[in-house]
C-alpha positions, 0 to 999 in steps of 0.5 A, spaced: 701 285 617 699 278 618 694 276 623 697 271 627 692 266 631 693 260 635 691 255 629 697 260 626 703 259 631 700 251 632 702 250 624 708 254 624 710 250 631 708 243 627 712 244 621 718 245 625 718 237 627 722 239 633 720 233 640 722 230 645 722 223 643 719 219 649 717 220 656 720 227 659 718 233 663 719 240 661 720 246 666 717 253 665 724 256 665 726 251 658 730 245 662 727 238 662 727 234 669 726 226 671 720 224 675 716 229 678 711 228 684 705 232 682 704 238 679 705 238 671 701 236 664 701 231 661 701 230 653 700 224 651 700 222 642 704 218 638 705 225 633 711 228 635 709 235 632 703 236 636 707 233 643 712 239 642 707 245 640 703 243 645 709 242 650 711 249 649 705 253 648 704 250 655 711 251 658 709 258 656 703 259 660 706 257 666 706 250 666 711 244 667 710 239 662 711 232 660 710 227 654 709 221 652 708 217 645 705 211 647 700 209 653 704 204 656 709 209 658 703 213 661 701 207 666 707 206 668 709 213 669 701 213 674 704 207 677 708 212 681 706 219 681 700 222 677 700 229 673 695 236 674 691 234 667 692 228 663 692 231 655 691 225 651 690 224 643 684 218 641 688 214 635 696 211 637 699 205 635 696 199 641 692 201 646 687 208 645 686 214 648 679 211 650 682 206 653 687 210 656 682 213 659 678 207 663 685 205 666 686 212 668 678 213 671 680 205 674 686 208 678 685 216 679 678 218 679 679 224 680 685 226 675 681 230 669 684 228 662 682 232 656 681 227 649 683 230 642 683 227 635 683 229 629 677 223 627 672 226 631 665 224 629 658 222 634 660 216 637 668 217 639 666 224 642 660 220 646 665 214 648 670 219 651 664 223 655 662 217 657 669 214 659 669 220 664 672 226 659 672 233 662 673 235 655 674 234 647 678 237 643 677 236 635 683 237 631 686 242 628 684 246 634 686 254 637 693 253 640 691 258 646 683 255 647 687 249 648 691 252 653 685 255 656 682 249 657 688 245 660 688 251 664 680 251 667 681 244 668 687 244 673 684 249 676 678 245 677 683 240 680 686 245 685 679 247 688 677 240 688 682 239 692 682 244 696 674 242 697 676 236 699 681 238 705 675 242 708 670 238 712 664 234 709 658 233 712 658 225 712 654 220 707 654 215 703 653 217 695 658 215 688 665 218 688 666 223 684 670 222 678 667 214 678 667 210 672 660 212 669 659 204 666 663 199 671 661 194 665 666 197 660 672 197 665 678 196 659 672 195 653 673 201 650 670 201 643 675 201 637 678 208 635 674 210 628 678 210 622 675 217 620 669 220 619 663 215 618 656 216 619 653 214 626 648 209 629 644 215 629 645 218 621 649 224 623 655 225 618 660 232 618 666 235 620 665 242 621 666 246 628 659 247 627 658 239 628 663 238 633 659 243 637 653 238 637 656 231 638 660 234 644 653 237 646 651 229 645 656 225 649 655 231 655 648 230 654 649 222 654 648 220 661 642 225 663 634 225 663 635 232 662 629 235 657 632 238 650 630 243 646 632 243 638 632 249 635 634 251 628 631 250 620 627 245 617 632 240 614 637 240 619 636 233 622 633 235 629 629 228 629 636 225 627 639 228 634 635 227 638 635 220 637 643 220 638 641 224 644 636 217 646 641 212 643 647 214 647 643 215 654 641 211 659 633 209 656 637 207 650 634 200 651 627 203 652 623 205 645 624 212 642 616 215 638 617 220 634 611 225 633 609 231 629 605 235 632 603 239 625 602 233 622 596 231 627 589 234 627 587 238 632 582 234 634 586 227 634 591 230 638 590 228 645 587 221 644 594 221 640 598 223 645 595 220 651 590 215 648 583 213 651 578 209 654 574 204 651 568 208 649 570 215 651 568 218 644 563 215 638 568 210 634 572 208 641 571 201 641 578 199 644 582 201 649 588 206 646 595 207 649 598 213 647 604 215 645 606 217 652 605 210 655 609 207 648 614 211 650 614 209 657 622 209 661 625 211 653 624 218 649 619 221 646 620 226 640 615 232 639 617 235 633 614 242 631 613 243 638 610 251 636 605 248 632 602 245 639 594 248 640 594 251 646 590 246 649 593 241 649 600 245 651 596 246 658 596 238 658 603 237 657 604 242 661 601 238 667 604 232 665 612 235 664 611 237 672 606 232 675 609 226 671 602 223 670 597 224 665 589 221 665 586 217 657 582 221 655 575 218 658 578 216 664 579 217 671 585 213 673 592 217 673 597 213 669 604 214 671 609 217 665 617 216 666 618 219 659 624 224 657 621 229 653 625 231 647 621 238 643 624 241 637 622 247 633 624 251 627 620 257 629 622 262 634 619 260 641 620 267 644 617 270 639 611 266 640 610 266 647 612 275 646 605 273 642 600 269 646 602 263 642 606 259 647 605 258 654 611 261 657 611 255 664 611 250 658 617 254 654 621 254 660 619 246 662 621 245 655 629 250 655 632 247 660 637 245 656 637 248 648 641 245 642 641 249 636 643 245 629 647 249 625 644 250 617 648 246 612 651 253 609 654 254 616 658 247 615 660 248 607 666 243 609 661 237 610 657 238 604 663 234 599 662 228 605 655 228 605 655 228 597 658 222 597 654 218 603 647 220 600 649 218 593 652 212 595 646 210 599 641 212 594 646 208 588 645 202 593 637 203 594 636 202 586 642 197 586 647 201 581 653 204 581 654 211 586 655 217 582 662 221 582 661 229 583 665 232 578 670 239 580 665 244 577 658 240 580 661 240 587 664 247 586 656 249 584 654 243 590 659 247 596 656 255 593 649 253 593 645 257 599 641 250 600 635 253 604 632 246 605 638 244 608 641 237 609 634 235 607 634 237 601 641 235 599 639 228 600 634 229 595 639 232 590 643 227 591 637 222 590 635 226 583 643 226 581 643 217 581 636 217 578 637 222 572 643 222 571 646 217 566 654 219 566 658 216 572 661 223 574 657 228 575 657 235 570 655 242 572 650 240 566 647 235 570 645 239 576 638 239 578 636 246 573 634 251 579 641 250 581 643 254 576 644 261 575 641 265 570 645 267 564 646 273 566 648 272 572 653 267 569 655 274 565 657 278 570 661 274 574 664 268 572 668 263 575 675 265 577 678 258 577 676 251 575 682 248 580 678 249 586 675 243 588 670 245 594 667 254 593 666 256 599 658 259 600 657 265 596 652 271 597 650 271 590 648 263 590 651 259 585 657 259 581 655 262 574 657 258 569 657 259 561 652 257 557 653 257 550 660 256 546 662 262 545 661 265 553 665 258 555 671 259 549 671 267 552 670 265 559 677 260 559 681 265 556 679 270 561 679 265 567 684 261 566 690 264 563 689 272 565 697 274 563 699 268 559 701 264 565 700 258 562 704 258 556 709 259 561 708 253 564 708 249 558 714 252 556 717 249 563 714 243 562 717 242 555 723 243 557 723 238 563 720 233 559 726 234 554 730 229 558 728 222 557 730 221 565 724 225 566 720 222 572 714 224 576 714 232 574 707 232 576 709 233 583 713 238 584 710 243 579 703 241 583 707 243 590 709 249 586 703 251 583 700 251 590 705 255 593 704 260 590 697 260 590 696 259 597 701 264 598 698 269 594 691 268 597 695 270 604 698 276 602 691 278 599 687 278 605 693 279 611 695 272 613 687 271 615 686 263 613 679 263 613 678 268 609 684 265 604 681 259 604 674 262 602 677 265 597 681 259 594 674 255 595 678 250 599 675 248 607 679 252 612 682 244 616 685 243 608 689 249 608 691 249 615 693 241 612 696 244 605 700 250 608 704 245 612 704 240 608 707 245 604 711 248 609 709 256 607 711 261 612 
C-alpha cells in the first residue's frame, strides 16, 4: 500500500490545476461567500495550484477560507475587514510578499502573516522575520504541518485577543506586533531570484539549511548568546557572522577568535589585553579582543579548547559585564554579544571536569546546531558550482563543469570534512584538471573506490545525475577496459531494453516529419522509472528519490510535472 504524506496529497492536489481565480471566500461546508467580517485565512499566491490546495487542506481542518492572486487585492480587502491568519507567498507579479507584509504591519499590527516561497535562502528568510513574520514556509512544504501552523497562529491570535479584553496593568512600552524598522516602512528589499550566496557566505537549500536560516532571522533582532554546534568544516564562523550581519550590532565590529589556535600562556592578554608594563615585553598599552569588539560580536571558536583558568574569566565577564587588563585594576566596561562554537561535546565534557558547568549554561542559552554536508546532499551540485566558480575567478580561468559520473561520485561521498573540504576539492578540480568538464577520472585519487570495491558493487545507472549518500562510500567505478565493456552490458541494458528503444526510435524516425522526438521518449523514460522506483519501495518518495539518485524536491517537482499518480 502506498504511503500517503502531507507533501503526497499537496502534489496530487497541485496537478489537478483546479482554483479559484481571484478573490473569494470558501466556507467548511464546500460553498463560497463574499465578504466576511473576520474569522477566515487568508492565501495569497499568484499560483493557482497552491492557492487551491491549500484552500481545501484548510477547509477541511475547519477553517473558512479566501484567496487572492495578486497584493493589491489583499490591500484593498484589509481596507474593510481583516482575516484570523494572512498566508502570503514571497514572489508575485508587482508588489512582493515582503512588501506586503510591511503594509500589513502598518495597518494591523497584530495580524500573524505566515510567509512561504519556494526561493528561500538566508537574506529572504531574515527579511520576513525582520518584517514582523510569525513563520517561514519554504516550499515544497508538508501539507498537514502547513495546516498545523496556521492552526498555532490563529489561535495565538484568539488568546491574545482574549488577553487583551482582560485587564492590564497601565504603562507605557512598545505595541506588540510593531514594525521592528520604522526606517523601512515599504522599503522591502527585492525578492531573490533564487538560491544565491548570502552576505554572510551561506549557500543551500536542504531542510536541513532552511532550519538555520529561520533560526537566523528569529535570532536577528536579539543580544541573546549563541552556542554553535556540529563537525568541523560545517561553517560555524560563517553563521555566526550571518547571525552578527543581521542583528542590531551589525554596524559595530565582528572579531573572530580561535581559542586552539592561541597559546595557553598568551590567552588572557588576548582576550582582555593589558597594561604598559604588566609582564617583560609590555612596552604599550593592548586592547584586547573584548574592547575590540566593543557594541559588536565577538566570535569564540573551539570554546571546549578554553583552559579552565581562563573559562573562570569569562565566566565573570559574561555575568558581571566588565573585566580588568591584565595589570590593571580599573574595571572596563564589556557590551559585547558572545557567539561560542564547538565541535566537541560539551556535556560530555563538563561530565568530565573539562568545562565549567556555570559557563556551559552562560553559554546554551540558545544552541544552533549546523547540520554535516552528508545531511544536505542535495545542496552539494550548488555548493560545486559556487566554489568552482570562485576558485576559476581567484586564477583568472574558465570555472569547471562537473560531469554526470563526477557529480554522482561528488553527491555519495561520506565528506568527513564536510563544506570545508569540498571547497578544497573544488580548489583542486580547477587547478589539476585540464578538461573543462570534469570526469570520474579526474576526482582527487582518495575519492575513488578501490577495485575491489568497484567489483562488488557497480554503478546501476549512468543517467542519475545526483546519487544520494551511500553507506559504503563512493560509488565504484570500473577500471580497466574489460570491467568498463562488462560493466555497461550489465548496467545499462539488463533485459535488452535498449534495443527496443532503438527499434522505436528507428521506426519514429523514418517519417521525414519527425520532430522533437527527444521530449516525449525522455517524459516516457521518466515515468517509467519513477513509477517503478514508487512501487519498489511503496509510495515512499524519499526512499525512491534515494534510489534513483535524485533530491527528494526534484522528484516531488518531476512527479507533477509528469503528472504520475
Amino acid at each position: 500500500m502506498r504511503e500517503s504524506t502531507g507533501m503526497d496529497r499537496f502534489q496530487d492536489f497541485a496537478a489537478a490545476g483546479i482554483a479559484g481565480q481571484g478573490a473569494q471566500t470558501v466556507r467548511p461546508d464546500g460553498g463560497t461567500t463574499g465578504m466576511m467580517a473576520g474569522g477566515e485565512i487568508w492565501v495569497v499566491d499568484d499560483d493557482h495550484s497552491i492557492r487551491w490546495v491549500l484552500e481545501r487542506a484548510l477547509v477541511r481542518a475547519g477553517f473558512e477560507v479566501r484567496t487572492f492572486a495578486q497584493v493589491d487585492e489583499v490591500l484593498a480587502a484589509l481596507a474593510v475587514s481583516e482575516p484570523a491568519v494572512l498566508v502570503s507567498d514571497i514572489r508575485m507579479p508587482g508588489a512582493s510578499g515582503i512588501e506586503l507584509l510591511y503594509q500589513v504591519r502598518q495597518r494591523r499590527p497584530t495580524l500573524p502573516v505566515i510567509i512561504m516561497t519556494a526561493y528561500s535562502d538566508l537574506d529572504s528568510a531574515v527579511s520576513a522575520f525582520q518584517a514582523g513574520a510569525f513563520e517561514y514556509l519554504p516550499k515544497p512544504f508538508d501539507l498537514m504541518q502547513a495546516v498545523a501552523l496556521v492552526q498555532r497562529a490563529a489561535q495565538g491570535r484568539a488568546e491574545a485577543a482574549r488577553g487583551a479584553a482582560s485587564p492590564r496593568p497601565s504603562g507605557r512600552g512598545v505595541r506588540a506586533g510593531a514594525n521592528p524598522d520604522p526606517e523601512r516602512e515599504g522599503k522591502a528589499p527585492a525578492a531573490p531570484s533564487g538560491a544565491r550566496m548570502s552576505d554572510a557566505g551561506l549557500l543551500g537549500q536542504a531542510p536541513a539549511m532552511q532550519a538555520v536560516y529561520r533560526a537566523i532571522g528569529r535570532l536577528a533582532r536579539s543580544d541573546a548568546t549563541v552556542l554553535l554546534t556540529g563537525q568541523s568544516g560545517t561553517g560555524k564562523e560563517r553563521v555566526a557572522r550571518a547571525l552578527h550581519q543581521h542583528s542590531v550590532r551589525a554596524e559595530r565590529p565582528f572579531v573572530a577568535l580561535n581559542m586552539a589556535a592561541i597559546p595557553r600562556d598568551l590567552m588572557e592578554s588576548e582576550l582582555f589585553g593589558h597594561e604598559r608594563g604588566a609582564f617583560t615585553g609590555a612596552q604599550t598599552l593592548r586592547r584586547g579582543r573584548f574592547e575590540q569588539a566593543e557594541g559588536g560580536t565577538l566570535f569564540l571558536d573551539e570554546i571546549g579548547d578554553m583552559p579552565a583558568e581562563m573559562q573562570t574569566r569569562l565566566l565573570r565577564v559574561l555575568s558581571e559585564g566588565h573585566f580588568y587588563r591584565v595589570g590593571g585594576n580599573q574595571p572596563v566596561q564589556s557590551r559585547v554579544r558572545v557567539i561560542a562554537a564547538t565541535h566537541q561535546d560539551l556535556e560530555a565534557r563538563v561530565a568530565q571536569g573539562l568545562f565549567r558547568d556555570d559557563l556551559f549554561h552562560r553559554l546554551n542559552v540558545i544552541r544552533l546546531r549546523l547540520p554535516p554536508l552528508a545531511e544536505r546532499v542535495e545542496d552539494i551540485p550548488l555548493l560545486a558550482e559556487h566554489f568552482l566558480a570562485e576558485s576559476a575567478a581567484s586564477l583568472g580561468v574558465e570555472p569547471k563543469q562537473l560531469g554526470v559520473d563526477a557529480l554522482r561520485v561528488l553527491c555519495a561521498f561520506g565528506w568527513p570534512g564536510n563544506v570545508r573540504q569540498l571547497e578544497n576539492v573544488c580548489q583542486w578540480l580547477t587547478v589539476m584538471t585540464a578538461a573543462h568538464v570534469v570526469t570520474m577520472a579526474d576526482l582527487p585519487p582518495e575519492m575513488l573506490p578501490s577495485r575491489g570495491a568497484a567489483a562488488a558493487t557497480r554503478p546501476v545507472t549512468e543517467a542519475a545525475s545526483v546519487a544520494a549518500p551511500q553507506a559504503s562510500g563512493t560509488p565504484p567505478v570500473p577500471t580497466d577496459a574489460a570491467d568498463k565493456e562488462e560493466g555497461h552490458r550489465q548496467s545499462a541494458d539488463p533485459e535488452g531494453w535498449c534495443e527496443v528503444l532503438a527499434k522505436l526510435a528507428r521506426q519514429q524516425l523514418e517519417d521525414p516529419q519527425a520532430r522533437d522526438l527527444l521530449t516525449p521518449l525522455q517524459a516516457s523514460f521518466e515515468r517509467t522509472l519513477i513509477e517503478a522506483a514508487l512501487e519498489a519501495t511503496g509510495g515512499h518518495r524519499g526512499e525512491a528519490a534515494r534510489r534513483l539518485g535524485l533530491g527528494r524536491n526534484t522528484l516531488a517537482r518531476k512527479i507533477r510535472d509528469l503528472g504520475i499518480d
